[in-house]
Structures are given as C-alpha cells and as structure tokens.
N, C-alpha and C positions, 0 to 999 in steps of 0.2 A: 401488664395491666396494673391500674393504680401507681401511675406515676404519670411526673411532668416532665414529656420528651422534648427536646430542641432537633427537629429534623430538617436536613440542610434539603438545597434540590434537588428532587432526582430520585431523593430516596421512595422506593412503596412502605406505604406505611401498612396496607393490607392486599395478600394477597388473593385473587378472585376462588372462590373454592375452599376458605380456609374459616374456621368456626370464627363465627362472630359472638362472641361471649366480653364484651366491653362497652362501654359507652364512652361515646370520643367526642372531648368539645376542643375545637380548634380556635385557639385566643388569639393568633395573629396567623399571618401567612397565607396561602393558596395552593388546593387541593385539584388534582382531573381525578376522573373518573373513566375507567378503559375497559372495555370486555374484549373478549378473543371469541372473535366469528372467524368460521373457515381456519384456524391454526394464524390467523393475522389479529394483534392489541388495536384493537378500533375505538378512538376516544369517543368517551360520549357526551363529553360538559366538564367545562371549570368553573370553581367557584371560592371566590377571597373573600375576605373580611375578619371579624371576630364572633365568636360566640356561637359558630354554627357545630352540629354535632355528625359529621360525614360517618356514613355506613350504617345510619342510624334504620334506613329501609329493611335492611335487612335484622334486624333482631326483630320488626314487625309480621315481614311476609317469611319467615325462616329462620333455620342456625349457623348459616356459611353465608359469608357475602357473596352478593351476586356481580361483583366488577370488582375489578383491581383497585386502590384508591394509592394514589401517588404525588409527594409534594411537588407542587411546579413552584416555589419558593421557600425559603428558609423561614420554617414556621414551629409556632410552638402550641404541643398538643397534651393533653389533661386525658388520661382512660379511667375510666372505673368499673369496677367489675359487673356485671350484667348481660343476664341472657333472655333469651326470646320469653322465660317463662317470669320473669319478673320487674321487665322494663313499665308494664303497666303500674306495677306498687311504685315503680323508680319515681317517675315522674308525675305522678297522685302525691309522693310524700315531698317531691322538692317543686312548684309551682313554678319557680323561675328557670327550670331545666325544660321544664314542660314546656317553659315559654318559647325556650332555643329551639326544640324538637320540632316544633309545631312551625317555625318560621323556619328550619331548614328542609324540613320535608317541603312547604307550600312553593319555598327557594327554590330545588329541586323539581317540582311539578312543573311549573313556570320556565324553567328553563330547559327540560325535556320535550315540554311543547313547542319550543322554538323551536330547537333542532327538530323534529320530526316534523313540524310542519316545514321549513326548510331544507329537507334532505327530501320528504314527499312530495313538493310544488316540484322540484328538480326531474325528479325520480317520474313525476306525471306527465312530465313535460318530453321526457324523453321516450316515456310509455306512447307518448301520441304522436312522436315522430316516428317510431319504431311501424307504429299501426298504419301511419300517412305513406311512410317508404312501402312497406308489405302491399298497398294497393295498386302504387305504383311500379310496381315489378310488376305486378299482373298486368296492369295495360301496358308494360313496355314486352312480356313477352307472356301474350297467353296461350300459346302453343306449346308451355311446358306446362299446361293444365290440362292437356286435353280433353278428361272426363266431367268439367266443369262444366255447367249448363244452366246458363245464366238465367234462361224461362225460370228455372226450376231450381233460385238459392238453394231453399235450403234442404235438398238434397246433398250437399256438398259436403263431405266426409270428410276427416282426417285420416293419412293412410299411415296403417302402424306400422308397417313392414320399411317405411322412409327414417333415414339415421339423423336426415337435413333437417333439423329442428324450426328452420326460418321457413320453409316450405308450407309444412302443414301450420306454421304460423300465418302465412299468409292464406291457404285455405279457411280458417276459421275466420280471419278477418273479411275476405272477398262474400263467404257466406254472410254473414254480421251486417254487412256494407247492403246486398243488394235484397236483402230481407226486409230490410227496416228502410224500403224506399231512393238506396242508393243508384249515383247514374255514373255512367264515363263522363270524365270531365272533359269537355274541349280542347284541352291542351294540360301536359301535363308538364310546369312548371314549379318554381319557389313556392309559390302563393297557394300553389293545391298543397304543397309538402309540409306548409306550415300551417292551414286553413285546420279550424275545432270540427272534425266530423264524430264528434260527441252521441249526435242521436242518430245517427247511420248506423253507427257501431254499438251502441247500447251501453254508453258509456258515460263518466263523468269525468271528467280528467280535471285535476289543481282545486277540487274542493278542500282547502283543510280542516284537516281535524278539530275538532271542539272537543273540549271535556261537558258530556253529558248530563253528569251527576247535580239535578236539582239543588242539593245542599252545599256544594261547592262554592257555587257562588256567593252563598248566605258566610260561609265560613270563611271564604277570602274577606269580607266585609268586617266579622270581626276580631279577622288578625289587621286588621289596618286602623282599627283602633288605637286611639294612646297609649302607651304600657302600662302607665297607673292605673287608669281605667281598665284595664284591662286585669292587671291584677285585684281588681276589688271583684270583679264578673267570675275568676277562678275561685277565689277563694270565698265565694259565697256557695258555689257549688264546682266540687273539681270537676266532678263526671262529664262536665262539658270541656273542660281541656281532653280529658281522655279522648271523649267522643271526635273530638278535632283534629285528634292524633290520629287515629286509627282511620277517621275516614282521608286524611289523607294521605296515609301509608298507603292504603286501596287504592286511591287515586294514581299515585306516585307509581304503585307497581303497574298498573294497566298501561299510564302511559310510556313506561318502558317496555313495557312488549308492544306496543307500538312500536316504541323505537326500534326495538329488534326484528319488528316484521315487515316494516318500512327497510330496512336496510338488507333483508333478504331480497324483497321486492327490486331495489337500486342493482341488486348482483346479478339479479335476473334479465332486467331490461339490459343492462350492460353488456350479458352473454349473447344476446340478439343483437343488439348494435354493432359491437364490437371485438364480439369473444373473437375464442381463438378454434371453438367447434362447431364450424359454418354461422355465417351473419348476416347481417345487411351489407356493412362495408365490403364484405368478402361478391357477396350480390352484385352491387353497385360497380365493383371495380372490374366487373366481368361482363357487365353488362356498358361502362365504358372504354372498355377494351374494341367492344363488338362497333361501338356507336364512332369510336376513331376512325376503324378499321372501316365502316360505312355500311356494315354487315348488319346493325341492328337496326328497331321497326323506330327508335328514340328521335325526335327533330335534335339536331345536334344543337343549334343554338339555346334550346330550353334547357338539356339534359346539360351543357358546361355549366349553366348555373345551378341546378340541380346539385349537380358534382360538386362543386365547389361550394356550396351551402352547407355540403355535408362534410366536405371537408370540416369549413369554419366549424362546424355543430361537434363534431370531433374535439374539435381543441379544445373548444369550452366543457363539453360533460368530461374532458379527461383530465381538466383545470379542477372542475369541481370537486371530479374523485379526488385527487390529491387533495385540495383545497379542505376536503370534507375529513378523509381518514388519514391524512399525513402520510400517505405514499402513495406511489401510483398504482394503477391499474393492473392489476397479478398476472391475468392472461388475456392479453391483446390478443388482436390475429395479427400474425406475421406479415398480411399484406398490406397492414394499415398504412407503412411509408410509401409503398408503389402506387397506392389509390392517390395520396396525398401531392404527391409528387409528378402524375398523370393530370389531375385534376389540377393542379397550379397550371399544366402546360398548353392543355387542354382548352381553361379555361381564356386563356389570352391570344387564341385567334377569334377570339368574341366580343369581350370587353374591354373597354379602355383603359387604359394602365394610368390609375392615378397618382401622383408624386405624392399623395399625403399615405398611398400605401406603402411605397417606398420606409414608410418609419416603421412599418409593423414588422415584427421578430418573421425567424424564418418558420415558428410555428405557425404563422399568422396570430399570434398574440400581439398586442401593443406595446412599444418599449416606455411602457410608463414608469411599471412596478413603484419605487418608492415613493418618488415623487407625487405620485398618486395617495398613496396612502397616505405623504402627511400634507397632502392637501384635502381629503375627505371632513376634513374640521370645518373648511369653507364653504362645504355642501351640503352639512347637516340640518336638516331642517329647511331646506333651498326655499322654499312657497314662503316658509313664513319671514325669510331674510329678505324676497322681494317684495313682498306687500308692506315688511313694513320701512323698506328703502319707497318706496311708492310715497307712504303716506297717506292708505286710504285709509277714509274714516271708517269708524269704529263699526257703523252698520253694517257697512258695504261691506267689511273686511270679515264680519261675523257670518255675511251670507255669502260673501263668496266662499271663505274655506265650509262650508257644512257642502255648498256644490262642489269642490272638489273633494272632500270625503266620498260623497253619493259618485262623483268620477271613478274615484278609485274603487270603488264597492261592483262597478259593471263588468261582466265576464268581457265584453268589449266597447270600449268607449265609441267606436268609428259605425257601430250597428246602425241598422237604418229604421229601428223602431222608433214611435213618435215621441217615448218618455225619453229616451235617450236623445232624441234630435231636441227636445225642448232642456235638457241639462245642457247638451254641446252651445244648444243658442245663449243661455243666459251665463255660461260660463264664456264664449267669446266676446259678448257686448264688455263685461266688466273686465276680461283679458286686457282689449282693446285701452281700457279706460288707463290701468297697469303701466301699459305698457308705453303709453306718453308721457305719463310721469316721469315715469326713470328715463326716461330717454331726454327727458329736459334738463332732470336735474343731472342724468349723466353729461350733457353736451354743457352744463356747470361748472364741473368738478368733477373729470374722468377719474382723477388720482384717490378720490373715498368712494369709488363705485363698489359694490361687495362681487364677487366673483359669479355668485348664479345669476345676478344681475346683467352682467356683460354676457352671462352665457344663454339668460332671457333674450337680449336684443339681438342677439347675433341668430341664434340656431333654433329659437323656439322654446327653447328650456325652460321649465318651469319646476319640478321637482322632480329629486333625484330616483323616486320610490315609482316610477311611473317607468322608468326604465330599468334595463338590466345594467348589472355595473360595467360592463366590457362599453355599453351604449356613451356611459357618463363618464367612462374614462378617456373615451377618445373627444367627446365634445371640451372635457376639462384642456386636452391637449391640444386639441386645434385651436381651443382660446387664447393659449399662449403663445402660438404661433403671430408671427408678425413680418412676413414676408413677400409684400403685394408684390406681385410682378410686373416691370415694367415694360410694355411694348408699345407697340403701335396705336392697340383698343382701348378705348375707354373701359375701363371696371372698374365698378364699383360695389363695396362692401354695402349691403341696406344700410347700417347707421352711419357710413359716411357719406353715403348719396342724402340722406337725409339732415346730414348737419349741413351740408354745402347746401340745400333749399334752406335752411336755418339763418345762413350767412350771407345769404343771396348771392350766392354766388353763379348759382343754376335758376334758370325758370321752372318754376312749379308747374307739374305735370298736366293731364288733362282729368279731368274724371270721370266716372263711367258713362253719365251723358253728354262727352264732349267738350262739355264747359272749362272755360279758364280757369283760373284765380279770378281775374279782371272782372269776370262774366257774372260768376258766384256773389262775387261783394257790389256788383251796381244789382244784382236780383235782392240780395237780404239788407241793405241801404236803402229803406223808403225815406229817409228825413233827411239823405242827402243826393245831390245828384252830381253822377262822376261820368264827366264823358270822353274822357283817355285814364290809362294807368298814371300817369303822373301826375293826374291827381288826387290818387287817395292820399288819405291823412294815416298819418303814423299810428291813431289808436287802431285804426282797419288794416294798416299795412305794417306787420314788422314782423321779426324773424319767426315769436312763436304761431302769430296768425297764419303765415304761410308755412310753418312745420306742421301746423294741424291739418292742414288742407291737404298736402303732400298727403301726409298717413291717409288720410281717412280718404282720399280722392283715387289717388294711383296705389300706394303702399296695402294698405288694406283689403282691398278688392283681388289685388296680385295675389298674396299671399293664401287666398281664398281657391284663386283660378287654377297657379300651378300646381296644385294638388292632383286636377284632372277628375278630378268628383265631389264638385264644391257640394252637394247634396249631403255628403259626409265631413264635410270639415269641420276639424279641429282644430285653432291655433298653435295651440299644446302638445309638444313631441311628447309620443308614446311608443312602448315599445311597439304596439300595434301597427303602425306607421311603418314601423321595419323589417322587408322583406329578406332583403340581402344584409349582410355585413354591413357595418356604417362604414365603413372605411371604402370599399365600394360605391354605397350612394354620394359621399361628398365630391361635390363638385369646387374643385379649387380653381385657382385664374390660371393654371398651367395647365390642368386639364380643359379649360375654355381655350385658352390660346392655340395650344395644339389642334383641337378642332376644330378651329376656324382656318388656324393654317391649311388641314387638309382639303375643306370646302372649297377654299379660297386657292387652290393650288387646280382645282377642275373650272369652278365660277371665277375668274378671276375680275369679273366686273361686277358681281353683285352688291357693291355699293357705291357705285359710280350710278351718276345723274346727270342730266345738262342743264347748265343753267345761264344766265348774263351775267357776261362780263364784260364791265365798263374802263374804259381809261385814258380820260381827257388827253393826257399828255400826250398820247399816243393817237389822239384821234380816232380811238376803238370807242365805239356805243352800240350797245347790244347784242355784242359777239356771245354767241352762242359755244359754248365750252364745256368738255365731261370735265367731271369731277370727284373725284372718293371722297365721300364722307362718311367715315364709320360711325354707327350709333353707339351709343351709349349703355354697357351690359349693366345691368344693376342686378344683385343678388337679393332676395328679400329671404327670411327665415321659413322657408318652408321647404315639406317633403313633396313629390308627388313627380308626375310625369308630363308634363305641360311646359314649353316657355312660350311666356305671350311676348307678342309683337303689340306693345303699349301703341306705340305713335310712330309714327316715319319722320314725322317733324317735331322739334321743341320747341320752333314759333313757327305760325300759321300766317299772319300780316306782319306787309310792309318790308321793308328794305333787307336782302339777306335772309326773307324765309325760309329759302329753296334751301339755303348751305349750310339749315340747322342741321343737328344729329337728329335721330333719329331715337326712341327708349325701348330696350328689348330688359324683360325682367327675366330673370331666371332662378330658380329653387335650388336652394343651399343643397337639399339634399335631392339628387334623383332615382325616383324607383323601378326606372326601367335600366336596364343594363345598355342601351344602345343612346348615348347620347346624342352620338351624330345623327340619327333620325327625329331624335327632336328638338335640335338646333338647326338640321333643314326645314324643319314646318315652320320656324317662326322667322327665318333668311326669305323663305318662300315667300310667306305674310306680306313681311318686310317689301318683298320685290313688289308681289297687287299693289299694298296698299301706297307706298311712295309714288307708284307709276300714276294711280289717279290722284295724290296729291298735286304733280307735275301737269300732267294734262289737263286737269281739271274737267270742265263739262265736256272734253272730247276724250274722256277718258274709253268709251264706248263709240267712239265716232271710227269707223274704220277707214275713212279716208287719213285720218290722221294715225298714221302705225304705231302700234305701241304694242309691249306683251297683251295686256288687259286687253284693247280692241280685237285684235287678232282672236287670242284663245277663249274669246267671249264669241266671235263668230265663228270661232269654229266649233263651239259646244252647240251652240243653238241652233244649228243648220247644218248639221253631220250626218242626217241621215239622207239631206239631198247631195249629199257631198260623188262627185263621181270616180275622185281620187280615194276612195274606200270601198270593199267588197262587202255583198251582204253580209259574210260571215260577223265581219270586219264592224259595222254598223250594229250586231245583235252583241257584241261580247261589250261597243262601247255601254248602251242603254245598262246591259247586267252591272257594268262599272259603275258608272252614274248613280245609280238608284244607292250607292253604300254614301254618298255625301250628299248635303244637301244644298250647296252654290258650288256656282261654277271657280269661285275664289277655290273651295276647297279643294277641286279637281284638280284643281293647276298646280295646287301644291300637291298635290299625291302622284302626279305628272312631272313635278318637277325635282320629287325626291328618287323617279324611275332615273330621272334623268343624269344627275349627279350619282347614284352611287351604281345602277347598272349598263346606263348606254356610254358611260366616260370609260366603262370597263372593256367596252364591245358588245356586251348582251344588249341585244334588241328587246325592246320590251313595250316602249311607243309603237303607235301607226304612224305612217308617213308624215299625215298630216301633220302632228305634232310636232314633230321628230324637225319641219323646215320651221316651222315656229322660233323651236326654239333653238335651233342654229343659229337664228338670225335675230333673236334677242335676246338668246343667253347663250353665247358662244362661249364653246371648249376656252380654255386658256391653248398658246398655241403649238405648246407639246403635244397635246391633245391631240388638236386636232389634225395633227401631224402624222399621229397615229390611226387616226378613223376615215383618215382621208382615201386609204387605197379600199374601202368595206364597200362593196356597192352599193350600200345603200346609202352612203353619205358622197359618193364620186361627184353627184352632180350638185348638190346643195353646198360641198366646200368649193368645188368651182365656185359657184357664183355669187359665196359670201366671201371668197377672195378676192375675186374682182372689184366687188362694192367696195370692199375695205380698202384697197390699192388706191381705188379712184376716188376714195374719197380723203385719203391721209395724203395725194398727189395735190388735190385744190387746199388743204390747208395748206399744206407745204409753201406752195408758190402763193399763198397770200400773207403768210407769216417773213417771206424771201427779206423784206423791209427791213424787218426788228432784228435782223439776224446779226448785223454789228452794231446795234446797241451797246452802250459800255453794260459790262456786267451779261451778254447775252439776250436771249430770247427771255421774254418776262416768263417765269415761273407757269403762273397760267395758261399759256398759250403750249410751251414747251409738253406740259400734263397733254393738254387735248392732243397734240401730235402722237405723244406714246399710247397713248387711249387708241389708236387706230390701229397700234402694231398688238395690240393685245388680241 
C-alpha cells in the first residue's frame, strides 16, 4: 500500500478473502472481478477506463474483499492506506476521491445488473423448460405415477424415500399444473415444450430484477450531473457525497448477492436438465429409447421433434454456461452424447434434411463464430439503421419506434389480446410503409443497402433485440449466402420476384379481389378512360406503380396468409415466431426442389394441362395438346405453416392464357416440420383451381370429365352412391363435417392419395380411389406396382386400355409429321409422351 504499481495482465492484484485495508484508484488499464462458487473462479464483471477505485465495496460492507480483482490489461494502479473504519473521513476530507468512489460503485451497480438480469432471463428460461419437460414425462408415462390422482391435485406428495430428484420434481409441478386449472394438452409437441404455463404453475418466469431503492434513482440523477457542478453541490455539503457512497455501497452489495443467488439458482436448473444425478435428458433419452423401440405411449412424429428441440436447447444453455463462466459445464450426465446422437437419428425419418443445415457444426451450432462477431457492428442498433435507410419522416419515425418499444415491453407480441392486436395493427401498416422504401431505394442502389436492410427484405428482420442471437446469426449467414439453384422450377427470392414486377418483366399478380393492375387503374382513373392495357400512360403505368400494386396486392396479403393465423400476424420476426431451430424452418430452393422432386416422382402430371395448338404450316388448328407448365414458386419473408396457391394463371385473356404459370407463394421460414404436406395442399389447390380455370363454366358440368366435375359429384351424392356400404357413407359425413368445400376435401383426399395409397396403404373408398386413377394417375412405376392389389386390378385395367387407345390415335395422326426435317414438332412429340406417363 502507498505506492504506484504498473501491473501487467494476468496479474491478481487482490486476492478474494484477503484484508482490504487500501484504497485503490486505477489510472489506466482494466480490472475482472472473480469469486469461487462450488471450488470453480466464476467472473463476475470487467471494468476499464481511469480513475475508478476497484475493491472499493468492500472497505464498505467489510474487512476482506469479497472477489478476487485481477488485471485483464497492463494497467497502472495508486493504493492508500485505509480501512473499513476510516474510508468515511477518507472521502469527506478529499471530495474528488469521493467523486471516483461514488461513480465506481454506481459503475459496478449498473453493471451487476446486467449480468444478473442476463444470467437470470437465461437461468428463467430454462427453469420453464425444465417445468414444460417435467409435464410432459407425465403425460408421456403416467403409469410411473401410479398414486397420482388427478380428481384430487393437490393431494399429490413428494416422496422422500425417492433419490430421483427429477421425479418428485415433476410431482410438485403435475400438482402446481392441475391445481391452478391445468389440462392435458392435445398433443404433446414443440409448442406445448416451449408454451409460458406461468399461471398453471404459479409462476413468473424472465421477470428481471430492478433495483428497488426509491433514492437510487434520485442519486443516479445526480451523479450524471456535470463535475463542476457537481463539485460546488459537494462542497457546499459533503454529507450528501457520503450519503451517496454508502447508499450505493448497500445498493452494490444487494445486487451482488443477487448475483450469487442467481447463479446458484443457474447450478440448480442445470442439475435437472442436464446434471449427472438423474435429469431430464437422462428422462428423455429413456423415454426415446422406448418411442424408437415403439414400446412407448409418445406419437413418434411429435416426440423426434420434441427430441431434437431438446437436443438444440442443450447446446445453447451449454454455450451459455461456457459463454457465461468461461468453462464448461462441471457435471454433465454421461448420456448427454447418446441422447444427442439418437435424437439426430431419430429425428430424420421425420424431417426434411435441409442443405442450409448442412453448414451447422456437429454440435448443431452454426459455423459462424468470428465472422459473426465482427459483423455484429452492422446489427447494432438494426431498427434504427432501417428506418433511417427508409427515410421516414421525423413523426412517423418518432411513433413508430415508442410502438416498437411498447413491442418489445409484451411478455408476447403474437397474443391474441385486443391492446396487443391494436400495437401488431399500427406497427404492420407503418412496417409495410418501411418496407417499400428500402425496397426502392434498394432496387436503386443494391451496393449502399446497410446489412439489416437486406436482412428486412429478405426474412422479416427488423431488430436484432427481438431475437436470440443463435436466431440473428443464422439470418446474418443465409444473407450472405448467394446460391439460387438452377432447375427446371421457377424460384423465386420475394425481392427478386418483386424487382422483375419493377422491370416488367413479369405481369403483376392478381389481388385479393381478383382484380388486375389493368382493372385497379381504369376503377381509380375517373378523368381518364382506358380501354385496353396499352393504353395507360406512363404517370399510371411504370415500374414503381406496378411494384406498389405487386406489394400491397399479392406480396402483402401472402405474407399475412402464410403464417396460417393471420389473426395473430406480425410482419416482424420474433423470437416468438420460433418453434423449432431456425435452421430447421428455413426453407431454401433445394429443399423446395427436392420436394417437388418427390411429389412429382408419385404425380407426375400434376402440372400438365391441355391446351391449342395451332400451326399453319402444318395445317394443325386447334389441336388439342397436354402440356407442363410449372408455376412460378415465390418465397415472401414470412414464418408460418401455409403455402398458398395465389393464381393457376398469370394472364387470364386472350392469346396463350392457358400456357401462363401459374403463382404458388411460399414462407421463408416453415413452422411445421412436414413440408411435404404443405406443398401438397397447395399442388392440390393448384390442381381444383387450374382445372376450372381450363374448363371454365363446365368446370362442374359432369358430362364433361374433369377432376373438379367428378369429385364434386361424388361429394354431393355419396350417400345415394351404391358403390359404398352404410358403414362406408357414416365415416364419409364424420370426414366432411372437419372442411368446409368440397375444394378442401379433395385436397385432404388427395394428400391420402400421394403419400399413403402410392405406398399401398388404402385409406380412400373406392369411389375416390377410380377418380383419382383416372385423373391423377400414379407415375408408371407406380402404378406397376399397385397393379397386382385387388383393389386397383380392375381400374388399371381399364386406365391402361384408355391410355393405349388413346396415345395409338395420336400416334397414327401424328404418322405425317414424322419425317419432317428436324422430326415430329416438339409439341406434338410432348402430347405423345403425355400418354406413356
């Protein structure tokens, strides 16, 4: 003491336990602060600059420091002799010391609360996973409950004589649960694992802490005064520096045993989750052991996600512990890599293997790391870096951020309460506004776009604080991504579907009532009149007129729909929003490709249509001809579990309307694990809705056959039907009654149809079952295979025969064109193959 040290890094300059009899001001450099929990140095806060006085806490609440204090840089430090019984005179008699005291202790307060409300958000969040899992062991086996009696909650005991610490843990929560009005869920999935059952359980989970103390706040106030000013307020009366000292040496200490009892709390949940003296994962991996084996009560499709949730949930709280105390996790349970390892394997006879998960580490971490970090500079502050690439004005910009503050303030933004549906409303209207700005002036000048900007138009992104960072690391990364895949299908990125409507390069969509472009601007044109598109005038007709119409006609509406609960939509990705892993919901064009591949490998005509073909030279006029024409995929920035089937056509009149695409939109991200079932409900769509574009008023005409005629009359008249048994007729009616048109039957008929009757499993009536033989035939692997089943013997008969005799008269009418120079024209040669299909 009483000297001026130079200590390099590394060194402790004090060690925890050891008298504090000094006063230490640190003129340059940077000091942690560490205590020893459980026999391990756990940091608890760094802090640099000049003039602070570290260890200063402790000559207040004590005579030994209470943590280690150790340079993390080559710094230079000043001690003077003083102890707990005379720091009060110290800093009474030197006012500018008192000035340092007073602004490292409020330093220290300030930065205490971070870390403890950041190690507690954590620490709550896995408390509520821990409590979600514990419920769900009970409904996956409540036969190792046996004395539970659910009439009668809270009868339900803890038993002492049990060493299984997660048992009676789940007993006290199953009591908790069904006391306070809890039920069995429906289905135990992600979404109940993750779902706040806060007032079931009698709980509050991720409240953080506040500092309490009335005068706190008065005294933060006047340490943020000017210095000068400041010193004239001292020395007009010390007693109020004193007083400022000491109340927040009080303050300073409380919040540290916060810290300390927050981070016994973190060891705790830990031991439940993941210890190594029975857990949940120890649970869960036993209870996936049983659900492989087919032994257990679990649906196996729920529980892989399940499984694999908890995987992910592993990595990240075991990221964090590192992350948090700078080593890993002391006592794992020894199963954790078998669970981890089962549940990877587990989970992929279920979900579809995405190539964007392909980049994540074999922890299931992302391979970001650095990169990440020093890109975090171009995400700081993300809202305010898009609003003011936007350029909204200074009102709008004032009441939009206080709405997204009051966003951020909601335990959940996606609630279905009326103040939260009127925040969600008035924050999408001025999203919307946002969000065509940058999108203009990005389709301007890609190259000065700011990075949350590109990651606005693309995925929803709006700010980084709304997500977890594992969320904003993998959006950063698939931003950077640049790798459309080229095949057969049209796809397209939202903002590039949206610059080619920009360019005209595409017809703008239809919008929600139907209407053109064309339609829209002769309704809101009274002072002109347009009576074809080739006559608008260029102030009506140019690229941003028709990008507005796109967004706000098809774009906007979509991005609403795929969500699948537009009643809760939010534009704004949240974590809320995320059920599964992001790397999991994103849908990239090779996971689209693939599953089309495999639709299209059972349907192989499902975008095949017939249409005329003409060809003077040839003497052909209004040869009738199939034809594939694939629609058009467009991605738009959303989560949810929906793709719509926008249009079957992209022009409706006039020459070539039949052999437009068709616009199927689909959500960047999807929340259901099974996309192939919801890229058949909008193939399905796709089939209704084209078939009465094509037929038009005989789309219902059953003299003229068609899917739609057919299984419209066989909806409406299947109870006189003779080819069906009563039983047969009472199970259709119970079917019926879950949709509400006959459109949606056919799809829910025709998703049996593709992924269980191409398998063998029957699951159609008869009826159906010739239907759709004979308008959506097997590809002819297929049906190569279903041909010997009795109950397809006679119906491939006789859609072999049709198809024979009908690819035998093209044939010999085509016999002509057959030595043409160059062959059979293209067109004609298509419709021949069309018959061998």
């Amino acid at each position: 003491i009483n000297q001026k040290l130079s200590i390099p890094a590394g060194e402790v300059l004090f060690e925890e336990g050891a008298k504090a009899n000094s006063l230490n001001i640190l003129h340059s450099g940077g000091i942690a602060l560490e205590k020893e929990v459980n026999g391990k140095s756990i940091p608890l806060l760094e802090l640099s600059g000049k003039n602070l006085t570290p260890g200063i806490l402790s000559l207040f609440s004590g005579e030994t420091y209470q943590y280690t204090i150790k340079a993390t840089s080559p710094s230079l430090l000043s001690t003077y002799q003083v102890n707990a019984q005379t720091i009060r005179k110290t800093l009474s008699s030197k006012l500018s010391i008192g000035n340092m005291i007073a602004r490292t202790l409020f330093m220290e307060t300030g930065e205490f609360l971070k870390k403890v409300n950041h190690i507690h958000v954590q620490s709550s969040n896995l408390e509520r996973l821990n409590d979600n899992l514990s419920l769900a062991y009970y409904f996956y086996s409540p036969t190792a409950f046996p004395d539970i009696n659910l009439d009668n909650p809270e009868a339900i005991q803890e038993v002492g004589s049990v060493d299984d610490k997660v048992l009676n843990y789940v007993r006290k929560n199953v009591k908790q649960f069904f006391t306070h009005g809890g039920a069995p869920p429906e289905k135990i999935d992600v979404a109940f694992i993750k779902a706040n059952l806060a007032s079931n359980l009698a709980k509050s989970y991720g409240v953080k802490k506040e500092i309490q103390e009335k005068d706190f706040h008065f005294i933060r106030k006047i340490i943020g005064l000017k210095s000068d000013l400041l010193a004239h307020i001292y020395k007009a009366d010390v007693s109020i520096l004193v007083y400022i000292c000491e109340r927040l040496a009080e303050v300073n200490q409380n919040i540290l045993n916060d810290y300390l009892e927050v981070i016994d709390t973190v060891h705790n949940n830990f031991a439940i989750f993941c210890g190594n003296q029975s857990s949940m994962v120890e649970k869960y991996n036993m209870q996936l052991d049983l659900t492989k084996s087919g032994v257990g009560t679990a649906n196996p499709e729920h529980f892989s996600e399940v499984s694999e949730f908890l995987s992910f949930s592993l990595n990240n709280y075991l990221n964090f512990y590192k992350s948090t105390f700078f080593f890993e996790y002391p006592t794992p349970s020894t199963e954790l890599p078998q669970f981890q390892e089962l549940s990877r394997e587990f989970a992929a006879n279920f979900q579809p293997q995405d190539a964007a998960a392909a980049s994540a580490g074999e922890d299931g971490s992302l391979a970001v790391g650095d990169d990440f970090a020093a890109a975090k500079k171009d995400l700081e502050n993300s809202s305010a870096k898009i609003l003011a690439f936007a350029g909204l004005e200074l009102e709008k910009k004032k009441e939009f951020s206080s709405l997204l503050l009051k966003l951020k303030s909601l335990k959940n933004p996606l609630d279905s309460d009326s103040d939260v549906r009127k925040v969600r409303r008035n924050i999408t209207k001025t999203y919307w506004d946002v969000y065509e700005r940058c999108l203009k002036k990005y389709l301007q000048s890609k190259t000065a776009t700011p990075v949350p900007v590109q990651m606005m138009l693309k995925f929803g992104y709006f700010d980084e604080t709304l997500l977890e960072e594992e969320h904003v690391q993998y959006l950063y990364k698939q931003n950077q991504e640049n790798d459309k895949l080229k095949d057969e299908y049209g796809k397209f990125d939202g903002v590039e579907w949206l610059e080619s409507i920009y360019k005209k390069e595409f017809t703008t969509s239809l919008d929600e009532l139907g209407q053109t472009f064309f339609e829209k601007i002769k309704l809101e044109s009274k002072s002109k009149v347009f009576k074809r598109e080739s006559d608008l005038t260029p102030d009506v007709d140019n690229g941003d007129t028709r990008l507005s119409f796109e967004l706000n006609s098809m774009y906007v509406n979509n991005v609403k729909l795929t969500t699948g609960n537009p009643t809760t939509h939010l534009p704004i990705l949240t974590k809320h929003h995320i059920s599964l892993p992001l790397e999991k919901c994103f849908i990239s064009e090779k996971v689209l490709s693939d599953t089309l591949n495999e639709i299209l490998a059972v349907d192989n005509t499902a975008f095949y249509r017939e249409v005329i073909y003409n060809d003077p030279d040839l003497g052909l006029r209004n040869e009738m001809v199939w034809t594939s024409v694939v629609p058009d995929f467009i991605f738009v920035p959303s989560i949810g579990d929906r793709i719509m089937m926008w249009q079957p056509l992209s022009v409706f009149r006039g020459s070539g309307s039949k052999e437009s695409t068709g616009r199927v939109v689909i959500p960047r991200f999807a929340t259901s694990a099974d996309f192939k079932t919801m890229l058949l409900e909008a193939i399905g769509s796709f089939r209704w809705e084209l078939t009465k574009e094509i037929a038009g008023v005989d789309w219902l005409n059953p003299g003229v056959p068609s899917i739609t005629s057919a299984y419209n009359d066989y909806a409406e008249f299947y109870k006189k039907n003779k080819d069906l048994s009563i039983e047969q007729k009472e199970k259709i009616t119970e079917e019926f009654r879950r949709f509400r048109s006959h459109k949606d039957r056919f799809i829910n008929d025709y998703i049996s149809w593709v992924k269980s009757e191409a398998e063998g499993i029957q699951k159609l009536n008869r009826v159906v079952r010739n239907i759709f033989y004979r308008h959506i035939p097997f590809a002819p692997e297929i049906r190569q295979r279903v041909a010997t089943m009795p109950a397809y013997i006679d119906i491939n008969t006789r859609f072999t025969n049709i198809r024979n005799r009908e690819f035998k008269e093209k044939e010999t009418r085509y016999r002509k064109y057959q030595n043409l120079p160059g062959g059979l024209p293209k067109k004609l040669q298509d419709n021949l193959d069309y018959y061998k299909k």
